[in-house]
VOGU-3710 file (C-alpha; in Angstrom, 3 decimals, decimal comma):
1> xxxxxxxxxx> 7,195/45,200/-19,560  6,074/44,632/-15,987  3,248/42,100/-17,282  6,038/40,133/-19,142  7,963/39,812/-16,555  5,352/38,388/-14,560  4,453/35,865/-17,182  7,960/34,739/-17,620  8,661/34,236/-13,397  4,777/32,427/-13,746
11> xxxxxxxxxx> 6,680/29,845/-16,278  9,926/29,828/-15,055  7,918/28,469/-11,450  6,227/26,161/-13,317  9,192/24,550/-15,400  10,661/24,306/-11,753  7,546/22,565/-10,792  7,864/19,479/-13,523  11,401/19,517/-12,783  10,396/18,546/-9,065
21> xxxxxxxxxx> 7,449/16,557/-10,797  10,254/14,544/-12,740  13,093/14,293/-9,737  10,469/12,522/-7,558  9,159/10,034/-10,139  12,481/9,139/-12,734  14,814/7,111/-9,657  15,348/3,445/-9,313  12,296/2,764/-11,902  13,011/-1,166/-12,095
31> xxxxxxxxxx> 13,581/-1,542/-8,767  9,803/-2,399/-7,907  8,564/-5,879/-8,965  7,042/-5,861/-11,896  2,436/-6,134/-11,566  0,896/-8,303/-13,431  -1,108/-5,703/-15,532  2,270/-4,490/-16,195  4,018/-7,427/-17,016  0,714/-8,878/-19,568
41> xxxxxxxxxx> 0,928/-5,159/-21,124  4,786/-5,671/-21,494  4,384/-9,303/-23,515  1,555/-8,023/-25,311  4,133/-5,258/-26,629  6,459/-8,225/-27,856  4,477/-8,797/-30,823  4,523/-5,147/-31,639  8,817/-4,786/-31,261  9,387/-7,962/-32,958
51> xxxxxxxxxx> 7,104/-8,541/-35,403  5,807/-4,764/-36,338  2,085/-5,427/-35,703  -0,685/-4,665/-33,037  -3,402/-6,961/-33,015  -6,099/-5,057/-31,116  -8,007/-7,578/-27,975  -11,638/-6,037/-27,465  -11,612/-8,878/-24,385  -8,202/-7,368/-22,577
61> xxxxxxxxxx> -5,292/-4,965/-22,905  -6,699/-1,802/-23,450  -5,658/0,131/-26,345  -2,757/0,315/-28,712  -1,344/4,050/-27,272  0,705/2,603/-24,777  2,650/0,051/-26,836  3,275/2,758/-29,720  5,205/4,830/-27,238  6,942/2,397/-25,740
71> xxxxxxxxxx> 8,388/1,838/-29,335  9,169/4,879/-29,231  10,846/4,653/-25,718  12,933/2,119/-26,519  14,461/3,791/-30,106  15,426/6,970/-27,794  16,661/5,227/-24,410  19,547/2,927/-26,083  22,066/0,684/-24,857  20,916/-0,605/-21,261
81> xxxxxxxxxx> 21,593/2,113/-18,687  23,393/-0,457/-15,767  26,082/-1,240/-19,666  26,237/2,499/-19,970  27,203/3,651/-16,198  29,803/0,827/-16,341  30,950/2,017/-19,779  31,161/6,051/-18,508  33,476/4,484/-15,548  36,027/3,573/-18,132
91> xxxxxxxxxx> 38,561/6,222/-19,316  37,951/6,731/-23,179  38,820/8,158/-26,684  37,208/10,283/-29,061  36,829/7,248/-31,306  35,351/5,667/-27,994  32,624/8,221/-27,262  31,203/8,355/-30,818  30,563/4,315/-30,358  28,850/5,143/-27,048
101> xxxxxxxxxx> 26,671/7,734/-28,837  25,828/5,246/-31,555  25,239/2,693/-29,168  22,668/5,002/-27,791  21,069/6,460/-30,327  20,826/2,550/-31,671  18,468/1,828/-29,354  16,402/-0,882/-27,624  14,684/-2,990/-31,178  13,640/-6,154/-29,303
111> xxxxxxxxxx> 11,618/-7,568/-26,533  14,352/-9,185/-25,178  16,350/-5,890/-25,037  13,608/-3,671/-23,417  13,623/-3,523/-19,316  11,689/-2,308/-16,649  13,452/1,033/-16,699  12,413/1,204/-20,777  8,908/0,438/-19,782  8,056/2,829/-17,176
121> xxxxxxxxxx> 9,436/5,739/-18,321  6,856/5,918/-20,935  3,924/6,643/-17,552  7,131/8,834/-16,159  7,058/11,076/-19,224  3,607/11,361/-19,519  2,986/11,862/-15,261  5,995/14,921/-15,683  4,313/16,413/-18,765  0,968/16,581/-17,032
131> xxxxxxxxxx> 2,101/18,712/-14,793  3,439/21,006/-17,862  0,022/20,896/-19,246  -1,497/23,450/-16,481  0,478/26,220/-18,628  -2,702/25,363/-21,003  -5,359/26,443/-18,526  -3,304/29,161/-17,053  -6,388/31,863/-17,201  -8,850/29,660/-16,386
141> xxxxxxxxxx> -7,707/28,508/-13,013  -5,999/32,141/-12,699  -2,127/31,266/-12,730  -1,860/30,994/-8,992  -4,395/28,526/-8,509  -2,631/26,981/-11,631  1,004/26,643/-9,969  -0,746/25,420/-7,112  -2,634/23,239/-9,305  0,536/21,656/-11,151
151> xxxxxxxxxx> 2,537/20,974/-7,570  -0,048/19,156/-6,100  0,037/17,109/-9,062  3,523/16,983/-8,912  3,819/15,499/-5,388  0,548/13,494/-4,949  1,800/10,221/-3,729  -1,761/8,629/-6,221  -0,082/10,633/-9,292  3,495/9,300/-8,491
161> xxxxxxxxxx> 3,065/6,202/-7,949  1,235/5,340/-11,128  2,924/7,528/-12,942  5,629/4,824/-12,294  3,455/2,264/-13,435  3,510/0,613/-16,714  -0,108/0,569/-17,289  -2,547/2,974/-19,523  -4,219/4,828/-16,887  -1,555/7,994/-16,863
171> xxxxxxxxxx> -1,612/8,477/-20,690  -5,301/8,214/-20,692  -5,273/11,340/-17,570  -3,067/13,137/-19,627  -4,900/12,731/-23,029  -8,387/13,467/-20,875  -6,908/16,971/-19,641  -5,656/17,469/-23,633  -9,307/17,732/-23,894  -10,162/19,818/-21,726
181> xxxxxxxxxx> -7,553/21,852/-22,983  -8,249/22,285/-26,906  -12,114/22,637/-25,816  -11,446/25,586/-23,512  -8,879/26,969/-25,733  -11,739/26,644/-28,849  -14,403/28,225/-26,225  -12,154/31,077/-25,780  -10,805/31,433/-29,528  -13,047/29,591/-31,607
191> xxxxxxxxxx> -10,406/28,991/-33,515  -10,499/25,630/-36,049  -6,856/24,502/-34,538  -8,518/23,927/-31,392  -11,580/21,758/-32,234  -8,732/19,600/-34,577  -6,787/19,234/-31,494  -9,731/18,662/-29,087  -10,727/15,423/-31,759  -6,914/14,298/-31,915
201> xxxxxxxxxx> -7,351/14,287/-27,845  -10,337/12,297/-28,021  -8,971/9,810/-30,333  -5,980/9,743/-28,214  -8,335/9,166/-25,054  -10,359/6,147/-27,010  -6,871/4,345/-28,443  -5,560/4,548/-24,799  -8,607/2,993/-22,962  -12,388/2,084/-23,232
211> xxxxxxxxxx> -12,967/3,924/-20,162  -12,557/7,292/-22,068  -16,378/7,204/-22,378  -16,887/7,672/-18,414  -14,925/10,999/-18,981  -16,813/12,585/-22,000  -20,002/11,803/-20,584  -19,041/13,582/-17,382  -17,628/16,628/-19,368  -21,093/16,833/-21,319
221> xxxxxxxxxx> -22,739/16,791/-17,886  -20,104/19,441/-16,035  -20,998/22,223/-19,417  -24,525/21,418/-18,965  -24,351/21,896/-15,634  -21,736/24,646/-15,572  -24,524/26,292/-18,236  -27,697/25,535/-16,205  -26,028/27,170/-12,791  -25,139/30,179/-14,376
231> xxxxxxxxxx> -27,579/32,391/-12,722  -28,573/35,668/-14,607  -25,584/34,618/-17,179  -27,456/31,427/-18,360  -29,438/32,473/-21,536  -25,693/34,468/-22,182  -23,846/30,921/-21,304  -26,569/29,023/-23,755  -26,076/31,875/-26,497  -22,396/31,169/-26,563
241> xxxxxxxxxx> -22,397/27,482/-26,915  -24,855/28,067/-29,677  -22,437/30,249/-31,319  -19,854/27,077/-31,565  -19,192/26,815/-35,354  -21,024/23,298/-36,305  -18,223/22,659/-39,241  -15,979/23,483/-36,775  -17,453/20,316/-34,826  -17,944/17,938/-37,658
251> xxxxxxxxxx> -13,916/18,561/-38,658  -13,226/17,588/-35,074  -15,273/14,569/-35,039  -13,797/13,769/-38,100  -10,220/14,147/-37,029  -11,505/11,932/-33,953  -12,303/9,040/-36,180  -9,804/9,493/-38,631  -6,840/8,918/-35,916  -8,514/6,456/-33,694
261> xxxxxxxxxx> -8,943/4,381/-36,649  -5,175/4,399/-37,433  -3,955/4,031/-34,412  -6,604/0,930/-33,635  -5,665/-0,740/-37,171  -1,942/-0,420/-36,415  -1,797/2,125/-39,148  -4,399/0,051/-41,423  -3,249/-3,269/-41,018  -6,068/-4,524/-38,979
271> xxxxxxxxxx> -9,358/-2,717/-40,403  -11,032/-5,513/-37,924  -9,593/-3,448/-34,811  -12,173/-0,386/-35,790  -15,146/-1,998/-35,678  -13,728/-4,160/-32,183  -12,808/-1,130/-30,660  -16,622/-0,209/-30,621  -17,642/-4,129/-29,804  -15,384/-4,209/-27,061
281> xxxxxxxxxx> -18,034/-2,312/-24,696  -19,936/-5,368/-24,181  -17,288/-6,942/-22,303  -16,622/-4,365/-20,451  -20,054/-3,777/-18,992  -20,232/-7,132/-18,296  -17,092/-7,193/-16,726  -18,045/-4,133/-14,520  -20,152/-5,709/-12,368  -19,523/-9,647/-12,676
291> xxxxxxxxxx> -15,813/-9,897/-11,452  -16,106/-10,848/-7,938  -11,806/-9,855/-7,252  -12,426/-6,792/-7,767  -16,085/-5,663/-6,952  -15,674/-3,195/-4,106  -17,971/-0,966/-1,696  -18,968/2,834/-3,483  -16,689/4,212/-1,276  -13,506/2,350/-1,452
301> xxxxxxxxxx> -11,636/5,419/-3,514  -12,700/7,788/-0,952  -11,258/5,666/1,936  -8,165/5,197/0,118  -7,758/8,766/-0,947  -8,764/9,864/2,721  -7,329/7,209/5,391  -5,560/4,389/4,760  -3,725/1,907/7,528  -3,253/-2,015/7,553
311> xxxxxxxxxx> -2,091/-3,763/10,292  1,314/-2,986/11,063  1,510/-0,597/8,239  1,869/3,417/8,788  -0,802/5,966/8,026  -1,654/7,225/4,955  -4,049/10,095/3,669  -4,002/12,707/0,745  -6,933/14,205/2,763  -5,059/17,432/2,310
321> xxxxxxxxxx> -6,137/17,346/-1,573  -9,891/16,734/-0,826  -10,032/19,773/1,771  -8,077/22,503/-0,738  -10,682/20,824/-3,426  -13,487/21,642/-1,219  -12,308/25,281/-0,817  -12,388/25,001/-4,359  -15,635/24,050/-4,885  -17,115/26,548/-2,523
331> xxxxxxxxxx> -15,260/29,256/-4,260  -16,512/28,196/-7,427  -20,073/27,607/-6,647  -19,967/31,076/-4,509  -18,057/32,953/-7,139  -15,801/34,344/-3,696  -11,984/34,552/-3,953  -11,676/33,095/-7,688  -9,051/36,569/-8,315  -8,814/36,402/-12,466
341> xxxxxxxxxx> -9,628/32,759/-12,681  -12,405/32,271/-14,720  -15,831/31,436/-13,154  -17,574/29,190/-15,508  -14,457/27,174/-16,104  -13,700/26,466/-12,262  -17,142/25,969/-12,188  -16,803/23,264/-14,847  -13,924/21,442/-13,100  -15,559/21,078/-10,243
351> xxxxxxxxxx> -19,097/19,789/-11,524  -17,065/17,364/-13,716  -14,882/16,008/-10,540  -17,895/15,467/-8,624  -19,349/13,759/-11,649  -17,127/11,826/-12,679  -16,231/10,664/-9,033  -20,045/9,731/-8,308  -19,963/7,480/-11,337  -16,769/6,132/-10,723
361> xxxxxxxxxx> -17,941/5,380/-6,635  -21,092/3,447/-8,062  -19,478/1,217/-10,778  -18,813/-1,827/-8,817  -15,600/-3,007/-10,648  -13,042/-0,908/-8,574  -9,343/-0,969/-9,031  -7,229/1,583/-7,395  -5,420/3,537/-10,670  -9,057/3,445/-12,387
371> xxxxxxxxxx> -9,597/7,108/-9,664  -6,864/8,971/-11,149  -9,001/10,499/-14,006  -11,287/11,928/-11,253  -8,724/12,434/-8,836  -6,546/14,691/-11,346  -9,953/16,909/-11,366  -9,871/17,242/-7,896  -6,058/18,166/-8,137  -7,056/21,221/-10,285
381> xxxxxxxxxx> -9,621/22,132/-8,313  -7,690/21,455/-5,033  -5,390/24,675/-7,231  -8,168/27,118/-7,236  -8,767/26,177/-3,773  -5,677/26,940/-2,563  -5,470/30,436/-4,386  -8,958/31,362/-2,939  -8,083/30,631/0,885  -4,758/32,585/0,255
391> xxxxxxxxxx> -7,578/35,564/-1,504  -10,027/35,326/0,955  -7,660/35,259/4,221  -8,042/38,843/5,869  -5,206/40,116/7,963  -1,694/39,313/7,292  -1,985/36,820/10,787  -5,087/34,740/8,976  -2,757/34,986/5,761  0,244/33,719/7,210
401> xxxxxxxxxx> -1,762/30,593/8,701  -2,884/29,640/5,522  0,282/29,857/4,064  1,892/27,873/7,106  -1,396/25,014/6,177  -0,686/24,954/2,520  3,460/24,411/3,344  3,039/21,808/5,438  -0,023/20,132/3,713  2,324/20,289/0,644
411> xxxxxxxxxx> 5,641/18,584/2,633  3,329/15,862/3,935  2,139/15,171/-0,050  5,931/15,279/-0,795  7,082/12,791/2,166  4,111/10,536/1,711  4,830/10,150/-1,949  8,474/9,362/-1,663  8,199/7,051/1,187  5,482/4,822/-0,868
421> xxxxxxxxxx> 7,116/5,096/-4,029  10,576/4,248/-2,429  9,985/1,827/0,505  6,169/0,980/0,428  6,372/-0,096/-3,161  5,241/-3,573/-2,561  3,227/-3,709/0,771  1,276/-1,668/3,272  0,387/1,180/0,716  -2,981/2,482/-0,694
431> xxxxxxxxxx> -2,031/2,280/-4,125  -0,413/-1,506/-3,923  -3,578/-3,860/-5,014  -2,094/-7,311/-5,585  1,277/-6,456/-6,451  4,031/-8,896/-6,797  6,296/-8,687/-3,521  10,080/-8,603/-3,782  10,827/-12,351/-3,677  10,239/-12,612/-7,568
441> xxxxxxxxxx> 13,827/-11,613/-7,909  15,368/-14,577/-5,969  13,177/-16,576/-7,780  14,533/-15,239/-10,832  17,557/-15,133/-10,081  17,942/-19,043/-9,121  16,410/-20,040/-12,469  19,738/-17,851/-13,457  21,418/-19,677/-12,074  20,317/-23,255/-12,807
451> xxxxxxxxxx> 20,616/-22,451/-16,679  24,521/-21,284/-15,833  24,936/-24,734/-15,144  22,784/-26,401/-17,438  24,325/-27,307/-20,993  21,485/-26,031/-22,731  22,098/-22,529/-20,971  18,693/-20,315/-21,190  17,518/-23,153/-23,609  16,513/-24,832/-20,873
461> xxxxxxxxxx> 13,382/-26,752/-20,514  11,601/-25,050/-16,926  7,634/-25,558/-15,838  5,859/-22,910/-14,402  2,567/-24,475/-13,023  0,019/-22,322/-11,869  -4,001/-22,364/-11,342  -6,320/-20,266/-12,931  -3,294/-19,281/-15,195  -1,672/-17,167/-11,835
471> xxxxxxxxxx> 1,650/-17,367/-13,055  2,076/-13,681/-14,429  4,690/-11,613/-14,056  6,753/-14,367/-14,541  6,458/-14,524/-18,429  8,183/-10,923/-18,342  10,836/-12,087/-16,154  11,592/-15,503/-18,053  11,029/-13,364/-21,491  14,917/-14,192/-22,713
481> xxxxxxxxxx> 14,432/-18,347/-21,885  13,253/-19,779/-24,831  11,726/-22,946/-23,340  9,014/-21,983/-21,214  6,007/-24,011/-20,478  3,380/-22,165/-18,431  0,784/-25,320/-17,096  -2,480/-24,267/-15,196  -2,512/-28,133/-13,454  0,678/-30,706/-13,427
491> xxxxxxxxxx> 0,805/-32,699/-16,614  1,918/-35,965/-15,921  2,096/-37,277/-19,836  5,299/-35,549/-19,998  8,387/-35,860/-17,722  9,522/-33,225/-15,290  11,439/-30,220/-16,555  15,143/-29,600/-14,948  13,618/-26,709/-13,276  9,896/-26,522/-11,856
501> xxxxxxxxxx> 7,942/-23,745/-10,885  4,532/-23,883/-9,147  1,983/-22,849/-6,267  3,026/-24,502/-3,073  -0,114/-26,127/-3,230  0,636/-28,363/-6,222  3,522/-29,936/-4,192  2,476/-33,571/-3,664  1,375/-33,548/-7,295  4,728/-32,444/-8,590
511> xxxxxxxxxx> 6,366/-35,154/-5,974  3,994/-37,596/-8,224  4,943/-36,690/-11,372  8,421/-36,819/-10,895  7,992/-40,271/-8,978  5,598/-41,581/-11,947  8,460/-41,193/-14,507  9,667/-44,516/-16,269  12,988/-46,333/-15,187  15,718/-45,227/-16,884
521> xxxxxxxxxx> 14,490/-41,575/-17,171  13,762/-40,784/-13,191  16,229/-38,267/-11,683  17,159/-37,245/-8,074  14,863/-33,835/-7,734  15,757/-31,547/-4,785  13,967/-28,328/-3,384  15,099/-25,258/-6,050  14,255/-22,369/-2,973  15,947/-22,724/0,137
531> xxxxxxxxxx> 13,694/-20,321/1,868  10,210/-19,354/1,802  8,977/-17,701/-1,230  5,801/-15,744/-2,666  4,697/-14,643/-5,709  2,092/-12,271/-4,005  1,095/-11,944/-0,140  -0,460/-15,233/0,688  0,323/-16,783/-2,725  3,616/-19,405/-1,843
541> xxxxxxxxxx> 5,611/-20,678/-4,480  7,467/-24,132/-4,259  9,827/-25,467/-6,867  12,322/-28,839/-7,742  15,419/-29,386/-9,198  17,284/-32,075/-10,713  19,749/-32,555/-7,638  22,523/-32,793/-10,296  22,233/-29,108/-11,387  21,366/-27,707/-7,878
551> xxxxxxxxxx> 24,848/-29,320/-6,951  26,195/-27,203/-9,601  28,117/-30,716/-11,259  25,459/-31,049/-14,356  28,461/-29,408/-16,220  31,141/-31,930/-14,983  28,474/-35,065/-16,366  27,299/-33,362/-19,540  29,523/-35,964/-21,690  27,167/-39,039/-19,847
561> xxxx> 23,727/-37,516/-22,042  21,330/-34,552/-21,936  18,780/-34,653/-19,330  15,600/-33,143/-20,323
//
C-alpha cells in the first residue's frame, strides 16, 4: 500500500513537472520572427500539405519526421486561434458551438492556412513530452534523481528555447532518449517489445536527421565503456550482453529498416529516398568541415552553455547544469550517493554525455541547437547529481544548503529561460545564431498594405532581390502572394515590379533599373520603408514603390490601365 502510494505522489510530481515544462514553452509561439531554417523547413512542408508528397533532399532539409507531424498538427489545431478567440467573444447558440467544433476539428489542409503557432507546436509537443519520458528510466536514475532530471529539462532556457523552434533538432532528442529507453527497458526485461521499439526509435532518429549516427556511435562507446569500467563486475557485465537474444536483434534491425524506409519513401512513393538517405552522408561530411559561416572553435558549446555576454547584452549561463552533472559524474564513476539508481546505467549516461560532447566539440561545423542531443545527457545526469549531493550531505545544516543551492540554481534556470524565450528572442541571447530581428513584420506588413491598394490585391507582381539567395524567411511570410519573384542580382530585361524588395546594397542598381525602363512604361518610384529596416543584424533592407500606390490613389486611377 505504502509503496503505491509512493509511486503514485512520484507521478503525480512528475505530471506537475511537464505541466510546468508545457506553461513555460506553449505562450505567444508566433510572436518571434520566423529563422530561416525554420521558414525553408516550413516551404519545404508546402509540397507535402498541398500536393500529398515528400520528396526526400540528401543535399538539405533533414528528414521527412518533422513535416509528417506537422500534418498532423495542422488536422488537430483547426480554425486559426486569433478567428477562434474573436469567435468565443461572441455570445452564441447551440447550433453556433457545433459549427465552432467543426470548424476545429476541420482543421488547417493548406500551406496557406498553416501559421507560426501551427508550426511550432509540433517542437512544443515533443520538448513537453520529453520531459514525460523520464517516467521510462525511473529506476535507473532512482526516481529522485529522475524528477530532478525531468525539471531541469523542463526549465533549461537551451531546451526551451528550441523546443520553440521549428526545426528537427527536438524530435531527433526526443527520439534519441526513445532509445535509450526501449534498450534499457530490453536490458532489464529482455523482452521482444523492447528491441521492436528500440528499432522503431532508431528509425525514428534516422527519418528525423542524419546526425542520428553521432548518437549511436556514442551509445556503442558509453556500453563499451560502461562494460570495460565495471571493476570486479566486468566478465558479469560482458556475460549479460552476451546473453542478449541475437533474433531478438535482427527483428529490431529489421523493424529499423522497415520504418525508415516508409517514412523516407513517403510511404513508398519515392523508393529513390532509401537509397539517398544513405548517400546523403557524403554531403554532410563535406559540409562539416568546409562551411566557413559556421566553422567554430571546439569549445564554442561549452562557452555558450557556461558564460555568455555581448556587448550591452545581460549575462547568461546554465553553468548550474554542468556543476549538478559533474556531481553526477563523480557519483557515478565513485559508485557514492547513487541511493537505488542503478550503477551501470548512470554510469552509461555519463560516459555517453562526455562522448558524445567530445565529438560534438571537435566537429568543426557548429551551430548552436546541434548541442542539445549532448546537452539533454548532461540534463539526466545533472538528475543523479542532484539526488547524490542531497544523499551524500551529512547533517541536516549541510542538507539544508544543498537544498537552498538546488532552489535557487533551479529559479535562475526558470528566470533565464523565460526572459530569453520572452524578451531576448531575437538579440543578445546564446541560443539566437542569425535570427531574423523583429523588423520583418513592418516589412510585411507594408507589402500588406501596398496590395490593399493595388487592383490586383495579393496578385501583385513584388521583387525580392537578394545575394547569395539571402532572402529567406521572406518566402514564408509572402507564402499567400501569388506573384513572387525572388532575384539573387537586379534583372534589368524586365521592368520594375510595383513593389521591390532588396539588400540596401543593391540600391543604385534598382535606381537604374527603374530609370532604364522605356518611355511610356517609366513610373514615379518612391522609398516603400520610411525608417530603417533589417532583415538580420547588419543585413539592411531597402525597397521602392510606384509613388501612385504608396499615395494610396492607385485605386482612384485603376480605370486609366494596369501598371505592372
Amino acid at each position: 500500500m505504502r509503496k503505491a502510494t509512493g509511486l503514485s505522489l512520484l507521478l503525480a510530481l512528475l505530471l506537475l513537472t511537464t505541466a510546468l515544462a508545457a506553461a513555460i514553452r506553449l505562450p505567444r509561439l508566433a510572436e518571434r520572427p520566423m529563422h530561416t531554417d525554420e521558414a525553408v523547413h516550413a516551404v519545404k512542408f508546402a509540397t507535402l500539405i498541398d500536393e500529398g508528397q515528400y520528396v526526400y533532399d540528401p543535399c538539405d532539409y533533414h528528414g521527412p519526421t518533422l513535416n509528417y507531424f506537422t500534418l498532423v498538427a495542422g488536422w488537430i489545431c483547426g480554425a486559426q486561434l486569433d478567428d477562434l478567440e474573436d469567435e468565443l467573444e461572441k455570445a452564441g447558440t447551440i447550433k453556433y458551438y457545433f459549427t465552432l467544433v467543426a470548424g476545429w476539428i476541420r482543421g488547417e489542409r493548406t500551406y496557406e492556412e498553416i501559421d507560426e503557432r501551427t508550426l511550432r507546436l509540433v517542437p512544443v509537443a515533443f520538448g513537453v513530452l520529453l520531459v514525460l519520458l523520464v517516467a521510462g528510466i525511473g529506476d535507473g536514475l532512482g526516481w529522485p534523481g529522475a524528477l530532478a532530471a525531468a525539471l531541469l529539462t523542463a526549465i533549461s532556457h537551451a531546451m526551451v528555447f528550441y523546443s520553440r523552434y521549428y526545426i528537427q533538432e527536438i524530435l531527433l532528442v526526443f527520439f534519441t532518449f526513445c532509445l535509450i529507453i526501449s534498450g534499457w527497458r530490453y536490458y532489464r526485461s529482455r523482452r521482444l517489445i523492447w528491441a521492436i521499439l528500440a528499432g522503431v526509435s532508431a528509425a525514428f532518429m534516422h527519418a528525423t536527421k542524419e546526425t542520428f549516427v553521432i548518437a549511436l556511435g556514442a551509445m556503442v562507446m558509453a556500453v563499451a565503456a560502461t562494460v570495460l569500467m565495471g571493476g570486479r563486475g566486468a566478465i558479469a557485465g560482458v556475460a549479460r550482453v552476451r546473453k542478449i537474444n541475437v533474433l531478438h536483434l535482427c527483428i529490431a534491425a529489421l523493424a529499423a529498416l522497415v520504418v525508415s524506409s516508409v517514412l523516407f519513401s513517403c510511404y513508398l512513393q519515392n523508393p529513390r529516398a532509401i537509397i539517398d538517405s544513405v548517400a546523403t552522408y557524403k554531403t554532410y561530411f563535406d559540409r562539416a568541415g568546409h562551411n566557413s559561416v559556421h566553422i567554430h572553435p571546439w569549445y564554442y558549446y561549452l562557452r555558450i552553455i557556461g558564460f555568455y555576454r555581448v556587448q550591452g547584452g545581460p549575462m547568461w549561463t546554465e553553468a548550474f547544469i554542468l556543476l549538478l552533472a559533474g556531481a553526477g559524474l563523480v557519483a557515478a564513476l565513485l559508485n557514492r550517493g547513487l541511493g537505488s539508481a542503478d550503477r551501470a546505467f548512470v554510469r552509461f549516461i555519463a560516459f555517453y554525455a562526455v562522448i558524445l560532447t567530445v565529438v560534438y566539440s571537435l566537429i568543426p561545423y557548429k551551430t548552436p541547437w546541434c548541442m542539445l542531443g549532448f546537452l539533454h545527457a548532461w540534463l539526466l545526469l545533472a538528475g543523479a547529481g542532484a539526488a547524490a549531493l542531497l544523499r551524500t550531505a551529512s547533517g541536516r545544516l549541510a542538507r539544508a544548503m544543498v537544498m537552498v543551492l538546488l532552489v535557487l540554481g533551479a529559479g535562475h534556470l526558470s528566470w533565464q529561460a523565460v526572459r530569453g524565450t520572452y524578451r531576448y528572442y531575437d538579440h543578445a541571447n546564446p541560443y539566437v545564431y542569425g535570427h531574423t530581428v523583429r523588423d520583418i513584420f513592418s516589412v510585411v506588413k507594408t507589402i500588406e498594405e501596398m496590395a490593399e491598394l493595388h487592383p490586383h490585391g495579393r496578385n501583385m507582381y513584388i521583387e525580392v532581390i537578394c545575394p547569395g539567395a539571402d532572402y529567406w524567411p521572406l518566402p514564408w511570410y509572402l507564402r499567400r502572394y501569388p506573384n513572387v519573384g525572388y532575384y539573387t542580382d537586379v534583372d534589368t530585361s524586365v521592368g520594375p515590379a510595383p513593389v521591390i524588395v532588396g539588400y540596401a546594397s543593391l540600391e543604385k542598381q534598382i535606381f537604374n533599373k527603374i530609370f532604364a525602363a522605356p518611355p511610356g512604361q517609366y513610373s514615379t518610384y518612391v522609398p516603400l520603408f520610411e525608417d530603417y529596416v533589417e532583415l538580420r543584424p547588419t543585413v539592411e533592407l531597402t525597397g521602392m514603390v510606384m509613388w501612385d500606390l504608396k499615395d494610396g490613389r492607385l485605386k482612384a486611377h485603376a480605370g486609366a490601365g494596369d501598371i505592372k
